[in-house]
C-alpha positions as CSV (number, residue, x, y, z in Angstrom):
1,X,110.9,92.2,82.3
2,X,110.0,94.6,80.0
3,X,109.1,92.4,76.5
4,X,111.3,92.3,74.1
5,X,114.6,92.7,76.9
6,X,117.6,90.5,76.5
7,X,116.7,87.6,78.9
8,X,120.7,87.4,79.6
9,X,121.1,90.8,80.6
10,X,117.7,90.6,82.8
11,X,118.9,87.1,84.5
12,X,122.3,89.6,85.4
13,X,120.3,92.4,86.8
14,X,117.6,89.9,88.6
15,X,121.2,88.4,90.4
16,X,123.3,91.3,91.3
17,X,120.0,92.8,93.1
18,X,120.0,89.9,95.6
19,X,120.7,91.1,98.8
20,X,123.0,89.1,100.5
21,X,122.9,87.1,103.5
22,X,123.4,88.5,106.9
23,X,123.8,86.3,109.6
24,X,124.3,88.1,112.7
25,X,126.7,86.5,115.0
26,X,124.4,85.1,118.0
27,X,125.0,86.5,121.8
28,X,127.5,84.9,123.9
29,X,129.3,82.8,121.4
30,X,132.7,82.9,120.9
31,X,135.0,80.5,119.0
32,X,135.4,78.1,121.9
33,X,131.5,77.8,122.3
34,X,128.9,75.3,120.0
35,X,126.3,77.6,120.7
36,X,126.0,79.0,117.4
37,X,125.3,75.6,116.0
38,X,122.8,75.5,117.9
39,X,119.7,77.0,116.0
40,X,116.5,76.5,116.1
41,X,114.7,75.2,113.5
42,X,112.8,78.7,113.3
43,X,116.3,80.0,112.8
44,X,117.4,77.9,110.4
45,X,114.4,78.0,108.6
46,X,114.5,81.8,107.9
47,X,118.5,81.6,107.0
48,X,117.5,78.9,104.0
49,X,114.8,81.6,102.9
50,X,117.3,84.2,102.7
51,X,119.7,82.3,100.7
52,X,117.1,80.5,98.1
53,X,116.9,83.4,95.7
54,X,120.9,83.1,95.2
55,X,121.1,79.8,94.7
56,X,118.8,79.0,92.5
57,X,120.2,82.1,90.8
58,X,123.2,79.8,90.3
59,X,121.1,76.8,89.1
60,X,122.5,74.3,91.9
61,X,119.2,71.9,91.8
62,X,121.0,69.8,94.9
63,X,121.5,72.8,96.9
64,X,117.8,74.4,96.6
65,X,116.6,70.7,97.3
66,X,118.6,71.1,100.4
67,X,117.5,74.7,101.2
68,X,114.2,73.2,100.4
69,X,114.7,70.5,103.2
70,X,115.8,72.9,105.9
71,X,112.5,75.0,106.1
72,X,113.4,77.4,103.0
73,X,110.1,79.2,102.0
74,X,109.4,79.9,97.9
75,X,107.1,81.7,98.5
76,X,109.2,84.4,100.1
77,X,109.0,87.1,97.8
78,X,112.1,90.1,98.0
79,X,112.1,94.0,97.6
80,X,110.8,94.1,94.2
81,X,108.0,91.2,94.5
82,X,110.0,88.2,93.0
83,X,110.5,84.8,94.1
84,X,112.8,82.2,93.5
85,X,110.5,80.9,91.0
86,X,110.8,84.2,88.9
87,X,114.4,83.6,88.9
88,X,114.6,80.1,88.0
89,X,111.6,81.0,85.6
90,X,114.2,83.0,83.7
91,X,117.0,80.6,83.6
92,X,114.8,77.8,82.4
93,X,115.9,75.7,84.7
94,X,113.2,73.0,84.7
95,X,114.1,71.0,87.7
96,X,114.6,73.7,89.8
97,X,111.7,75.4,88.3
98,X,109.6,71.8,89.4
99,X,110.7,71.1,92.6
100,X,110.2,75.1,94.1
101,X,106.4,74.7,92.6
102,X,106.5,71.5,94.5
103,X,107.6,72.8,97.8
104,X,104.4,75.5,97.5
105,X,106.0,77.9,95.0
106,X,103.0,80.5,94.0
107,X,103.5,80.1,90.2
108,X,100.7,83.2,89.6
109,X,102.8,85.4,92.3
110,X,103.2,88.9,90.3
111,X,106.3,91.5,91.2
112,X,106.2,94.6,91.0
113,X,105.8,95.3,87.5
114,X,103.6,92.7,87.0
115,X,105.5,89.6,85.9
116,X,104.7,86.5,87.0
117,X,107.3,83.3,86.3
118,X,105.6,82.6,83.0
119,X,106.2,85.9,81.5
120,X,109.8,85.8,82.4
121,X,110.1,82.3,81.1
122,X,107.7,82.9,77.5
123,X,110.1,86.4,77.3
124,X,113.2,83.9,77.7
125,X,112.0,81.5,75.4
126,X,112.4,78.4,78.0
127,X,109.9,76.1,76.6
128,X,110.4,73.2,79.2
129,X,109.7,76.3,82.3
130,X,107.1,76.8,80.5
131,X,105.1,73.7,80.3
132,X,105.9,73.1,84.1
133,X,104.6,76.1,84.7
134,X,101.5,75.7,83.1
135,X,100.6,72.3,83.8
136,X,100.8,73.6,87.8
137,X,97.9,75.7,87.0
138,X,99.4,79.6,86.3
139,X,96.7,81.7,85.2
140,X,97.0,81.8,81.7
141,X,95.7,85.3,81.3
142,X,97.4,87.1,83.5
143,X,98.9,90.1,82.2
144,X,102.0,92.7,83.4
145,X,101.8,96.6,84.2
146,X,101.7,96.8,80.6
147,X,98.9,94.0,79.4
148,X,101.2,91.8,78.2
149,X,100.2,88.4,78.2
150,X,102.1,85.4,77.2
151,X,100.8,85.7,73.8
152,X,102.2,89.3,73.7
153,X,105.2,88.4,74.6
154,X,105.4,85.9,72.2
155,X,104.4,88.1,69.2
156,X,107.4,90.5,70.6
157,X,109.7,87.6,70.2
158,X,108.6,87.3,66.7
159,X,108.9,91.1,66.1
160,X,112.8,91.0,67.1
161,X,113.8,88.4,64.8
162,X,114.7,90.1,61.8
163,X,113.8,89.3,58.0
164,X,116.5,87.2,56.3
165,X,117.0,88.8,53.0
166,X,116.7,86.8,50.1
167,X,121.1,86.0,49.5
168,X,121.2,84.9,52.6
169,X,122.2,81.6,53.4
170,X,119.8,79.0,54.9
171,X,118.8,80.8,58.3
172,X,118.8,78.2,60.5
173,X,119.1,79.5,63.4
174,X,116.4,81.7,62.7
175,X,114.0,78.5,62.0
176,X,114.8,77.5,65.2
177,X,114.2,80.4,66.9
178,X,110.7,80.2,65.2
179,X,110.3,76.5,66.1
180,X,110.8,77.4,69.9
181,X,108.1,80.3,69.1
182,X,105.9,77.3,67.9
183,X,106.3,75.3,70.8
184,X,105.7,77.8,73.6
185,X,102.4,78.9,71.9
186,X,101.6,75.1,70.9
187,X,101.9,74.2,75.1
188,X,99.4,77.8,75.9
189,X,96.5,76.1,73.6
190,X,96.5,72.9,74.4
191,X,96.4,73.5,77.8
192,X,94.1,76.5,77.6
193,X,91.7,74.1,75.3
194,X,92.4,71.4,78.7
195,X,91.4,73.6,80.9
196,X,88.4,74.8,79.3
197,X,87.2,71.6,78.6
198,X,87.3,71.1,82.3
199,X,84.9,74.0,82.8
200,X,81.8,73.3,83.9
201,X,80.4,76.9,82.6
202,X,80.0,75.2,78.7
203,X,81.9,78.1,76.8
204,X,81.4,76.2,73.2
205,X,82.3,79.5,71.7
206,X,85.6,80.0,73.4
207,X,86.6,76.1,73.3
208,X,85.9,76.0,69.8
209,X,88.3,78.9,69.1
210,X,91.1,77.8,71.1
211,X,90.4,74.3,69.3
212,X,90.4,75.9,65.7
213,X,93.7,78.1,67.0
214,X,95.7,75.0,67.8
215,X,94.8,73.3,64.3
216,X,95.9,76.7,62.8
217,X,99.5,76.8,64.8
218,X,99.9,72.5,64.0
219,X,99.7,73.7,60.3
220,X,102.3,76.2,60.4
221,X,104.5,74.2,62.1
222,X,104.1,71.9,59.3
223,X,104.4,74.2,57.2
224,X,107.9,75.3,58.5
225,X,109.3,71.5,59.1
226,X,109.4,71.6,55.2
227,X,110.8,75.3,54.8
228,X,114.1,74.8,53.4
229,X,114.6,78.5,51.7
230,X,115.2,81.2,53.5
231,X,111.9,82.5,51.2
232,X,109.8,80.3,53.0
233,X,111.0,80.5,56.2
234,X,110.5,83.9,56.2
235,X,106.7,83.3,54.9
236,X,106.0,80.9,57.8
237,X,107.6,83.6,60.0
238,X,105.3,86.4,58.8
239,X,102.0,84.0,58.8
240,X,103.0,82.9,62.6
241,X,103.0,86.5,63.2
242,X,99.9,87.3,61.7
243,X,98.2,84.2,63.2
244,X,99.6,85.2,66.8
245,X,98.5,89.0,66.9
246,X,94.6,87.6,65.3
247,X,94.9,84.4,68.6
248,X,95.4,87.8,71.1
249,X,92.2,89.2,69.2
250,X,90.3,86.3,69.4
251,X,91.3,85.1,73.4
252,X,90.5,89.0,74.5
253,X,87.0,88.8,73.0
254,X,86.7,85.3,74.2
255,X,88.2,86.6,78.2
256,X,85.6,89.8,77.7
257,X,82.5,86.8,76.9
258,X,83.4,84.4,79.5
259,X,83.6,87.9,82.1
260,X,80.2,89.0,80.9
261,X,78.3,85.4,81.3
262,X,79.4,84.6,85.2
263,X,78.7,88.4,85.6
């Protein structure tokens, strides 16, 4: 998904380019004859991988659990490189979103133009996908076609909500909007700063910037809890901004550091 593109109108396009399923009518059966119940488990395997990506289009959890059961594989990417987890990725649906990652979804599987699940889901906004996906391991820098990162896609977010102008009333919906912004990026450090802490490599430069970004973004969120003019809402909005394009900055040179030691 290109950033910035309306998450509904991608979730359409993402469903209507499923192909449907074909089942070919099996040799020798006729309507008298139990022979086409009888599939193998091969068989019925490969007809549950063939209709995963629809149904978890339509967010049935008990149906992709069943898929799931007869032999359906997640990993089973289509035409344009996306699995089921893309789709459900997109929806925010976190249950599905969990149990596909726990039947062997790939949650760093790229399509073709470079999206993995967590860029759909940071370009959606779907906070709970998010966190799922990141605490099964996606690789936190992987970028798109275009270099977007999760960060950049989150600083696109930021870019499309508009300035409230000063009559306005209270822009609630706006603060929220933000808040969610907050949240995503608040789940990408922590579990950056996890991770790295975990590294046995002893980058103190790069943990101690991913440290000092999280106390940064837990002061602005502060900061906005107690916004209650559209004034300073819209200051919080332009310092989130600010602080999110400087966090890209500083992770790139930090990414370029880390590349340069193990090298």
């Amino acid at each position: 998904m290109a950033a910035g593109g309306d998450p509904n109108e991608e979730l359409k396009r993402l469903e209507h380019s499923i192909t449907p399923l074909y089942v070919p009518k099996m040799k020798g059966a006729t309507h008298r004859s139990r022979s086409h119940f009888a599939i193998d488990y091969t068989g019925k395997a490969r007809i549950a991988t063939r209709k995963l990506p629809k149904i978890v289009s339509e967010g049935s959890y008990d149906d992709v659990y069943e898929l799931l059961k007869q032999g359906a594989d997640p990993r089973e990417a289509d035409s344009k490189g996306r699995t089921p987890l893309h789709f459900a990725a997109c929806r925010g649906d976190i249950g599905v979103v969990q149990i596909l990652i726990s039947h062997g979804a790939s949650v760093n599987k790229q399509d073709d133009i470079g999206n993995t699940p967590l860029h759909l889901a940071c370009t959606a906004g779907h906070v709970g996908a998010i966190t799922a996906l990141l605490r099964a391991g996606t690789d936190l820098m992987a970028a798109d076609r275009r270099g977007n990162t999760p960060f950049h896609l989150a600083l696109s977010r930021l870019r499309l909500i508009d300035k409230t102008p000063s009559t306005a009333p209270f822009p609630l919906h706006k603060k929220r909007q933000i808040e969610n912004i907050v949240d995503m990026l608040r789940e990408y450090l922590v579990l950056r700063a996890e991770n790295d802490d975990d590294d046995d490599e002893g980058l103190n430069t790069g943990k101690t910037i991913k440290h000092s970004n999280i106390g940064e973004l837990e002061r602005l969120a502060g900061q906005l809890t107690l916004s209650d003019t559209p004034e300073k809402v819209d200051e919080v909005h332009s310092l989130l901004e600010n602080f999110t394009n400087l966090s890209i900055q500083r992770l790139e040179a930090a990414a370029d550091k880390h590349s340069q030691i193990k090298s």
